[in-house]
N, C-alpha and C positions, 0 to 999 in steps of 0.2 A: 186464841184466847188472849186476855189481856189482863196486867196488872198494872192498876193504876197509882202515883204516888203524886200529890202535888208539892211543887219547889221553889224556892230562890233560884239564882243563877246558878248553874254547875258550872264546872268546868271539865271533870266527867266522872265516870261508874266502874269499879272493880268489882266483878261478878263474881272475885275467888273461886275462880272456873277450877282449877284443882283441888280446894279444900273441898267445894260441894261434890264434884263428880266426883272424889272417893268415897263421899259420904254415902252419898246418893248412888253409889255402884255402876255410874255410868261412865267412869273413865278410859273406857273401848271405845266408846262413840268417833268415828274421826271427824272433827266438826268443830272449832270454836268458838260455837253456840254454845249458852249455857243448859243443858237437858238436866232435868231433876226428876226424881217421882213423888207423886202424892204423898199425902198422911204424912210430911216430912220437914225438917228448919230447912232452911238454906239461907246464909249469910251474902250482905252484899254493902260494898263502903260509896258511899256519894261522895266527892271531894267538892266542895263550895267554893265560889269566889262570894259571894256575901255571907254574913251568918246568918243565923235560924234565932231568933226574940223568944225566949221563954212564951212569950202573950200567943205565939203565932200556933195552931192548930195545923196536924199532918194530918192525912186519911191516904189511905189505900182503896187501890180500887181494883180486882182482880177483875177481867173481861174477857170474853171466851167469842169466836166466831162472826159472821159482819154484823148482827145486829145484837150486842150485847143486851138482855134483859138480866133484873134481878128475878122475876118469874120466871126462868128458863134455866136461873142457877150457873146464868153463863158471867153476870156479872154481881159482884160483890161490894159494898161501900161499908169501910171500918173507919176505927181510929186508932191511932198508936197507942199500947198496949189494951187494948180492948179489943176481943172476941167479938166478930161479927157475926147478924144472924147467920150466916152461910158458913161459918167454921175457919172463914180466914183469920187471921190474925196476924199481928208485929212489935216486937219488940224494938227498942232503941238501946242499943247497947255505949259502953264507955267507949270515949273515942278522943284523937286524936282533934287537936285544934284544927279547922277548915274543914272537919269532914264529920260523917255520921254513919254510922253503922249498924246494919238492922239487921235483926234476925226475923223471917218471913215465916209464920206456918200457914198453910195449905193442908186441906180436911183431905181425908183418907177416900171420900168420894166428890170429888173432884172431876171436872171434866178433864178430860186431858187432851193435849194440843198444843199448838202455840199460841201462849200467850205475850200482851204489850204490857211495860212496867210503868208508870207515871208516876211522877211525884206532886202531891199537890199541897200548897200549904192556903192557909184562911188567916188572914192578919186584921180585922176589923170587917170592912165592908169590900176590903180586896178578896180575890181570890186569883191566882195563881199555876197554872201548872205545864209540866217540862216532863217529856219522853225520855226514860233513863235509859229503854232498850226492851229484849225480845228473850224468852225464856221458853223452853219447850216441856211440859209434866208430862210423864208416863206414869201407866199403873207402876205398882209397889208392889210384887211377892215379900219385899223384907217387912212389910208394917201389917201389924195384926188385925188392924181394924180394915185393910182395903181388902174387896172381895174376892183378888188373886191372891190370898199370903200362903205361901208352902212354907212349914214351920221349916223341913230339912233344908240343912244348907247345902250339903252335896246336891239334893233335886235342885235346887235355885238354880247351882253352877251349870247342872248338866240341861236343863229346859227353859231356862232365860239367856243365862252367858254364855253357854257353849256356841261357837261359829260353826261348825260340821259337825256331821255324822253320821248315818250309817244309814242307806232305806232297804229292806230286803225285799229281793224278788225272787222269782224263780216260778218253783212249782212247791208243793206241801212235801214231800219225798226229794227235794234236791233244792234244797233254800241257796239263793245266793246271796252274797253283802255286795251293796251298792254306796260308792263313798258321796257326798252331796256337801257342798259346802253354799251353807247358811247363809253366811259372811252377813248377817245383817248389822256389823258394825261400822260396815265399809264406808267410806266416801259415798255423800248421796241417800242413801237407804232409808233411811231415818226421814229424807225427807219425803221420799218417795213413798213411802209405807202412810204418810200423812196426807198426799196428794190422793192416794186410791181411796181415802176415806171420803176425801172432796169431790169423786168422779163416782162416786155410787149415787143410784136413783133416787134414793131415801133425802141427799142432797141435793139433787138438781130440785126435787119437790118443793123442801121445804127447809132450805139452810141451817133456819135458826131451830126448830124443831130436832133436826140430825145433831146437832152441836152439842145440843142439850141434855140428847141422850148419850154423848159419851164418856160419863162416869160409871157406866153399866158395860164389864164386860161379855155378857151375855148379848148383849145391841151390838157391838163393837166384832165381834165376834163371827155373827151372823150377817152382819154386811160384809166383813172380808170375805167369807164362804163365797158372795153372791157375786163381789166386785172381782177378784183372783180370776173367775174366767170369762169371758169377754160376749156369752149368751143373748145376755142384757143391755148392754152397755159398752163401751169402748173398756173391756175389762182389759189385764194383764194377758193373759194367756187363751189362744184358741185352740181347740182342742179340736183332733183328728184321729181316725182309727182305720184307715182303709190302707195301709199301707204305701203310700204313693204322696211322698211330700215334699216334692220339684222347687213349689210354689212358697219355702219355707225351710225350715231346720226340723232334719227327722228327732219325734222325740226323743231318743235311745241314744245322740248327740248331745242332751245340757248334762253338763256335772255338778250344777250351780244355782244358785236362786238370782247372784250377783249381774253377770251378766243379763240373763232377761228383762228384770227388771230398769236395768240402765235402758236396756233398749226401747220399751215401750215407753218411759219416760222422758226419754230425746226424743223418739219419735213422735212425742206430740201425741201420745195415749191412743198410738195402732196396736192392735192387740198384736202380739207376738206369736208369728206360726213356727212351731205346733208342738202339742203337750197332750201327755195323756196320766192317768193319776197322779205316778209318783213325781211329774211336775208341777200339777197341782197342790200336790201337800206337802212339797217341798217351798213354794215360793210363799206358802200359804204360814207355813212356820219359822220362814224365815219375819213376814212384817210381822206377826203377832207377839216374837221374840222380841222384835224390835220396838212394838207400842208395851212392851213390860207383861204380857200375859204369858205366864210357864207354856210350853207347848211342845209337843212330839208326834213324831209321824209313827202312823199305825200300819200293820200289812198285813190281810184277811185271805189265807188262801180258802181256795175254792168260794170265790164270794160271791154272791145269787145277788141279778139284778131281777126284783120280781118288781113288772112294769105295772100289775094290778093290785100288789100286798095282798094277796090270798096264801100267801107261807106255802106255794107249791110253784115249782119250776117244774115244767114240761118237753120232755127232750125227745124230738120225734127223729125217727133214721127211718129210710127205704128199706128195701129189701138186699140191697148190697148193703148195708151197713153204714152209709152217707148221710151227714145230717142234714137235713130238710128244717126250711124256715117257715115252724107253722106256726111260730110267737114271738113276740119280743122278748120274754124271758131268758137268759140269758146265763150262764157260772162262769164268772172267769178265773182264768187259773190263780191270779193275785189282786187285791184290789186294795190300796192304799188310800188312808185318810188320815187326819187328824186328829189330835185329844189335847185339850186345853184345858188347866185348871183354874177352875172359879165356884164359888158358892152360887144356889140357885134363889137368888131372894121368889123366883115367880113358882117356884115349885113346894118350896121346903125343903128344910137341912138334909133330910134323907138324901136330897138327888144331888149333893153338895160333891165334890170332888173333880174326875175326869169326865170332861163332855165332847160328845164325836161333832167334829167336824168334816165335810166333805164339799170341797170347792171343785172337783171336778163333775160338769152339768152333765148329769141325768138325768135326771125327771122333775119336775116345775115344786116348787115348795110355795105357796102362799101369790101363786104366778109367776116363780121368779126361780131359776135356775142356783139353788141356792139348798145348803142343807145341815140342820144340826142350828145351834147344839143342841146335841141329844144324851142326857143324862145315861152315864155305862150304866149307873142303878136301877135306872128305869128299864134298859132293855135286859138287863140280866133278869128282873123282876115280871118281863111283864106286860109292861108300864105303856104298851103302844098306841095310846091315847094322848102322852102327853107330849108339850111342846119339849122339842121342837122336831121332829120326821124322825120320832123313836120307833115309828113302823117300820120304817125304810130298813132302816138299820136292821131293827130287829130280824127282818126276812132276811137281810146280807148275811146274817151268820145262823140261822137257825131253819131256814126252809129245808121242805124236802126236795128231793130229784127226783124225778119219775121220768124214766125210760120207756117210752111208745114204739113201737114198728107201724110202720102206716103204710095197711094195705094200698086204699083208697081212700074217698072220702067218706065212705059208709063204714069201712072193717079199720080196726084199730088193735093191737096187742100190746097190754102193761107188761114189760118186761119184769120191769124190778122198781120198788120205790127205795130210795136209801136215805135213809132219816141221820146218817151222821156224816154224807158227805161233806157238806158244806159248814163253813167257820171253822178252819183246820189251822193249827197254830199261830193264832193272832198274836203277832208280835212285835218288838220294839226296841230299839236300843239299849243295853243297861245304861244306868248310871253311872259314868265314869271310865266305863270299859268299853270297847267294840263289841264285844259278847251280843249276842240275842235272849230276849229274854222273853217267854210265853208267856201274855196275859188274858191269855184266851178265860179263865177263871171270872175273870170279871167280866165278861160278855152274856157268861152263861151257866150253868148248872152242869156239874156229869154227867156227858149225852148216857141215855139209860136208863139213868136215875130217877124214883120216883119225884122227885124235886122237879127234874128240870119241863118230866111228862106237863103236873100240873103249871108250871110257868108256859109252857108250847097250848094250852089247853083254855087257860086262862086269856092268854094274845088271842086265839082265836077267835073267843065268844068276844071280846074287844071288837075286835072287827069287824066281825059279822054285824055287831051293832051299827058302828060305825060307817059299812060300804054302802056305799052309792055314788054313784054316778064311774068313774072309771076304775074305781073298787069293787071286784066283786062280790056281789055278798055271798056270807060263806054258809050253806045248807048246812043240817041237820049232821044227815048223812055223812056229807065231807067230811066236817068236824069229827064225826064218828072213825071216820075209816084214813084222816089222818092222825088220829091221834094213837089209833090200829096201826098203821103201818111204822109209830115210829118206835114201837117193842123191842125190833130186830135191827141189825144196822142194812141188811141187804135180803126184803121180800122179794120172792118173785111174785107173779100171780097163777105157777103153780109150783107143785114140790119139782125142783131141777131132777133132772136125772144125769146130766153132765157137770161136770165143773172145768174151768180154764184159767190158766196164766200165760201173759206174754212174759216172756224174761228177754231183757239184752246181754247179748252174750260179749259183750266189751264194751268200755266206756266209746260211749260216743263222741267223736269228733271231729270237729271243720272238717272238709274236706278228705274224709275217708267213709269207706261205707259203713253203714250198720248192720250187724247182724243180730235175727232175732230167732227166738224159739219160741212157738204154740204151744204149750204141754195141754191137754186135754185127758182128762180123765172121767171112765164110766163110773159111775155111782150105784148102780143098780144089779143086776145078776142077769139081765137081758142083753140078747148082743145086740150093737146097733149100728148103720150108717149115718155117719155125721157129715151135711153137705157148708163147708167150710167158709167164709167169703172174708178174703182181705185186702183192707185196705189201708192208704196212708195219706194223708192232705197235712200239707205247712199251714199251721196254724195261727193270728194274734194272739198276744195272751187273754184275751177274751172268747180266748176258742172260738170265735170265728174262722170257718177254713176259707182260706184263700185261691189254695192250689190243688188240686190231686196231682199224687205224686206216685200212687201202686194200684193198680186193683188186681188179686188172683183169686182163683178161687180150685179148691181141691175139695175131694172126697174122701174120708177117714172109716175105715172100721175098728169099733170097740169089741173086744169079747167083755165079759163079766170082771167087773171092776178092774179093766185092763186102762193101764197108761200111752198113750203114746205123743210124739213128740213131732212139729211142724217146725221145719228149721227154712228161713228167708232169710233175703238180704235190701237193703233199700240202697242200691249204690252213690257213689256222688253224681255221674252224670243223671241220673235221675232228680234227684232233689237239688243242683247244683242252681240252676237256673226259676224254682220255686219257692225254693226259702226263701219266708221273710225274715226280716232285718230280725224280730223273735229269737228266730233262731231252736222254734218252736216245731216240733212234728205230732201228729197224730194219728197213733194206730189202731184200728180197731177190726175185729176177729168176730163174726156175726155167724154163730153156729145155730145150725138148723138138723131138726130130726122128725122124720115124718109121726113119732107121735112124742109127744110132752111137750116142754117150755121149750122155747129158744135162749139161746146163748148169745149175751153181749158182753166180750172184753175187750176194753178200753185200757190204754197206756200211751200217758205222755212223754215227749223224749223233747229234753232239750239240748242241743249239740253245744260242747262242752269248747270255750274260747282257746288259744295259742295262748302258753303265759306270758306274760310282760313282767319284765325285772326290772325295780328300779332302784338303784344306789344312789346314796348322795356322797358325793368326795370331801368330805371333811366333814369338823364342824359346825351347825349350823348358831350363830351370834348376829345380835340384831344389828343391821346395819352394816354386815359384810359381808361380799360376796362370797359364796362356792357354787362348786359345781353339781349339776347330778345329770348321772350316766341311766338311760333308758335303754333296755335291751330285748325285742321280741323277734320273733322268729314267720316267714310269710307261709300259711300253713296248707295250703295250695299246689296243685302239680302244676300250675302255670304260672308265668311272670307276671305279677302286681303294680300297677303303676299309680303316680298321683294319690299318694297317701299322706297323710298331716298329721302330724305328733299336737296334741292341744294340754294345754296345762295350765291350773289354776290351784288357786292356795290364798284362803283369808291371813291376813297379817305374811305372806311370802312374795305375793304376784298383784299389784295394784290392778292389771288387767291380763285378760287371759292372754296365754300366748301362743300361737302359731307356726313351726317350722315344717316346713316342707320335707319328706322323707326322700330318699332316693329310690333307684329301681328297684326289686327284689326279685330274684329268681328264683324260681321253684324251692320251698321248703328251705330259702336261706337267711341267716338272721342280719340283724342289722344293728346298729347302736347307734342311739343320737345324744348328743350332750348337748346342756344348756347351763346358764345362770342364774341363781335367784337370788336374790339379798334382801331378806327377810325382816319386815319394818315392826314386829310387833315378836313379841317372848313369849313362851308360854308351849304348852303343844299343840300342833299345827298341824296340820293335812295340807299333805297335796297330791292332787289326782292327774293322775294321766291319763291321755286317750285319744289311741290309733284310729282315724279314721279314715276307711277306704272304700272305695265304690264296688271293690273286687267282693268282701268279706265286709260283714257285722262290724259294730266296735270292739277294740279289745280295747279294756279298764283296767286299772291299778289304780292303789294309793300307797302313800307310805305316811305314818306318822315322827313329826318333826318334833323334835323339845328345844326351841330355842333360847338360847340363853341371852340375858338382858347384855347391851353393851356395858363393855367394862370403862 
């Protein structure tokens, strides 16, 4: 974009690049460009070698993209203190002799980008005009009028200026904190985050048309989704799931949005291998923080990828208990996305607040590997009709599970439908704190609750309208029998006569075996023989199994409501060489009795890391070195070799860094010390992370408050 001013001769321009950038809340930027946001003044001093004639006429002329129109709203023509049709405007303020000093406003909807400044002045039948320079607008959360304004300030700090933060993983029963650093203030970002706007479809189409729409964070919004992964287009990030990533960087190796993005941007926009969600919605809130939209990462356990939106996931096993790919349908244990704040001009104020975003490519949205925004109001409501893939969503946290055994292709048995598996603790960083915080509330109604029935009841007849073509449409019947099944949290499709728990009987970990117990209990007053089958497969966290890793199988007798108990072990030489990088197992216990239901329990194990201790030796002040001491332990009966300490930190580590670990034997620890001299104040994160060919990562962070130099 551009802003144009005509002139005499200068001889040159003071951007009062600190006065604005504290105004304008962009003094993190590292960049001595001048970066502003919309709806906002910004001052700036011309210094002249001739003067300016009372007679002589100034105009401004703000210009956006390569082909400035004033139809496109990319370009603006004023005059000094006169309000343009377009909302720019400039004042001429008291000034110093040889110079002139202007106060600039810019409309609250605004394209944003870089913009060129011109000075132009009209002396009679002359006209006149001189490049002062280059200014960059972002959205505005601080101005009321732009369609990101979050009134609280704590939210500003924590979803626009916060550099790190927290993405959680794991499973719904054993969450883990993952530290991520954002750093979208770093060296570069800012401009990068401007290039991927340049390198989307919508752009290569149609320049001036893309330019034009970005005063709409809704537009702006929804191309990041589609540009972040590389589907389409030479995007940011390629995304992998099969475990096997040679040909690239495993994803469960970035700590950072910093890094990747440097790298697809030197590399001349090769999409960067490999990522899977929470690299997606980390790099995804790192540019959207940085073009000024509030934005946090979200984490859906147990989240239904339903490939047709008919709100039913179907999960078929054999008759050993093995799952069988009879659908694309899918629940993965965790599945991370986005939420951006902004009002919905295309909806109405109702759908006004938090909107999902999801830039890791699943399934095609409008042709285009790309998803959201999708109003939380809408899908807590309902609403999966509306723009933009509020279906999608809505399935990710609201479908059923339905558990099949599959004879053949002719016989089939419903185990069990479970209507509150799926959308379990959807969660999110607090404000301010590391904490977790559960905003699963705003997804959805109290599974149960006659509320949420009608909203699960209402989606459906939605879509049933709706489906065709790779939608199925949803019968009568279905409608009937799932809105039947979602009463209970766990129907079978008959009354059980047995029940089962697996329990672990100690924390699991690296490198030692697991011990598990079957407890099985008869329910009924009839004795019975139970024919038992177990099994274990290393899973992705997409529950895809990878490996088998156990199959046995035993025979049980119950008397009359008798208990008894199956004690196994999964050792390490067993799973040593199947584990994936996950770090993920799957058990399942598939009990059979020649008359009534069968029995399917399922239990996920995640093998629990070595800890990493990190100290830092003194205190940390900007601009002077100390030290910090890393300390973990090789959690293995074998010797470890070729391991790398990695570590990064926004405002601590300008680029990541690297040292080489030495040998480790068996179960012994080690310590590596390093330097950081931390270029920015404030509190900081820095993340560690061991990585080895032997064993998974092991991760740490620690938070930093560094004090300004004195």
């Amino acid at each position: 974009m551009a802003l144009l001013i005509l002139s005499p001769v200068l001889s040159n321009v003071n951007w009062q690049s600190k006065l604005n950038k504290a105004a304008h809340h962009t003094s993190d930027y590292s960049s001595t460009e001048a970066i502003l946001r919309r709806g906002q003044a910004f001052t700036i001093t011309v210094n002249l070698q001739t003067m300016v004639c009372h007679s002589e006429l100034l105009s401004l002329f703000p210009l956006a993209g390569p082909a400035p129109a004033e139809s496109q709203q990319t370009k603006a023509i004023f005059n000094l203190s006169e309000e343009g049709a377009s909302g720019w405007s400039a004042t001429q303020e008291p000034s110093e002799p040889g110079c002139m000093n202007f106060t600039i406003f810019s409309p609250a909807d605004a394209v944003i980008g870089r913009y060129k400044l011109k000075l132009q002045t009209v002396s009679g039948n002359k006209v006149s005009s001189t490049l002062l320079g280059q200014f960059v607008l972002l959205f505005n959360p601080w101005c009321p009028n732009d369609d990101v304004y979050m009134a609280n300030e704590k939210e500003r700090w924590e979803y626009v200026l916060n550099d790190s933060g927290i993405i959680f993983q794991g499973l719904e029963k054993h969450i883990q904190q993952e530290a991520w650093n954002y750093g979208q203030f770093e060296e570069d970002i800012l401009d990068i985050s401007l290039a991927i706007l340049d390198r989307s479809l919508n752009h290569r189409q149609d320049p001036a048309v893309d330019t034009s729409n970005r005063n709409n964070p809704t537009y702006v919004s929804r191309v990041i989704s589609a540009t972040v992964n590389s589907n389409d287009e030479k995007g940011v990030v390629e995304g992998k799931w099969n475990g096997k990533y040679c040909s690239g960087t495993n994803p469960l190796q970035w700590s950072g949005s910093v890094t990747i993005l440097r790298k697809w941007y030197r590399g001349r926009y090769k999409p960067v291998r490999y990522g899977q969600c929470w690299v997606f919605a980390g790099v995804t809130c790192t540019v959207l923080r940085s073009l000024g939209i509030p934005t946090r990462v979200i984490t859906n356990f147990n989240s239904a990828h339903d490939t047709n939106i008919n709100l039913s996931i179907d999960k078929y096993i054999d008759t050993s208990g093995k799952t069988l790919h009879l659908t694309e349908d899918s629940v993965w244990n965790f599945h991370v996305w986005n939420e951006s704040w902004f009002i919905r001009r295309d909806l109405g104020s109702f759908y006004d607040g938090w909107q999902v975003l999801d830039a890791t490519p699943q399934e095609r949205s409008k042709g285009i590997y790309q998803c959201g925004p999708a109003s939380t109001r809408a899908i807590k409501e309902g609403d999966v009709n509306l723009d933009y893939d509020s279906s999608f969503v809505f399935a990710a946290v609201n479908a059923d599970y339905v558990t099949w055994i599959h004879y053949s292709k002719k016989r089939k048995e419903r185990i069990y439908s479970d209507t509150r598996k799926i959308g379990k603790f959807i969660s999110t960083k607090a404000v301010g704190t590391n904490a977790r915080v559960d905003v699963t509330a705003n997804y959805k109604y109290p599974e149960g609750s006659l509320k949420e029935r009608r909203v699960y009841k209402k989606a459906l007849k939605l879509l049933g309208v709706r489906g065709t073509g790779k939608r199925t449409k949803i019968t009568r019947r279905r409608r009937r029998s799932s809105v039947a099944w979602r009463q209970n949290m766990t129907q079978p499709a008959q009354k059980p006569s047995i029940s089962g728990k697996l329990i672990l009987d100690a924390s699991p970990v690296i490198g030692q075996d697991i011990l598990l117990t079957l407890a099985l209990r008869n329910l009924i007053s009839d004795f019975k023989t139970i024919k038992v089958k177990l099994s274990a497969s290393a899973i992705l966290y997409t529950r895809k199994p990878k490996a088998e890793i156990l199959q046995l199988s035993r025979s049980i007798k119950l008397g009359s409501e008798e208990v008894k108990e199956i004690s196994f072990k999964i050792s390490y030489s067993q799973y040593k060489n199947s584990l994936m990088d996950d770090r993920k197992i799957l058990v399942t216990a598939l009990c059979e009795t020649k008359q009534g239901a069968s029995l399917l329990v399922e239990k996920d194990i995640v093998l629990q890391d070595p800890l990493l201790t990190i100290k830092v030796l003194g205190p940390t002040v900007v601009h002077k070195a100390v030290n910090v001491q890393v300390t973990f332990t090789n959690p293995l009966s074998e010797v470890v070799t070729d391991s790398v300490l990695r570590a990064e930190g926004s405002g601590l580590l300008k680029e990541q860094l690297r040292i080489n670990v030495a040998r480790m034997a068996p179960m012994e620890s080690s310590t590596v010390q390093f330097e950081i001299i931390p270029y920015k104040s404030g509190t900081r994160q820095l993340q560690v992370d061991l990585v080895c060919i032997h064993f998974s990562d092991i991760k740490g962070f620690v938070m930093l408050d560094v004090a300004p130099a004195p």
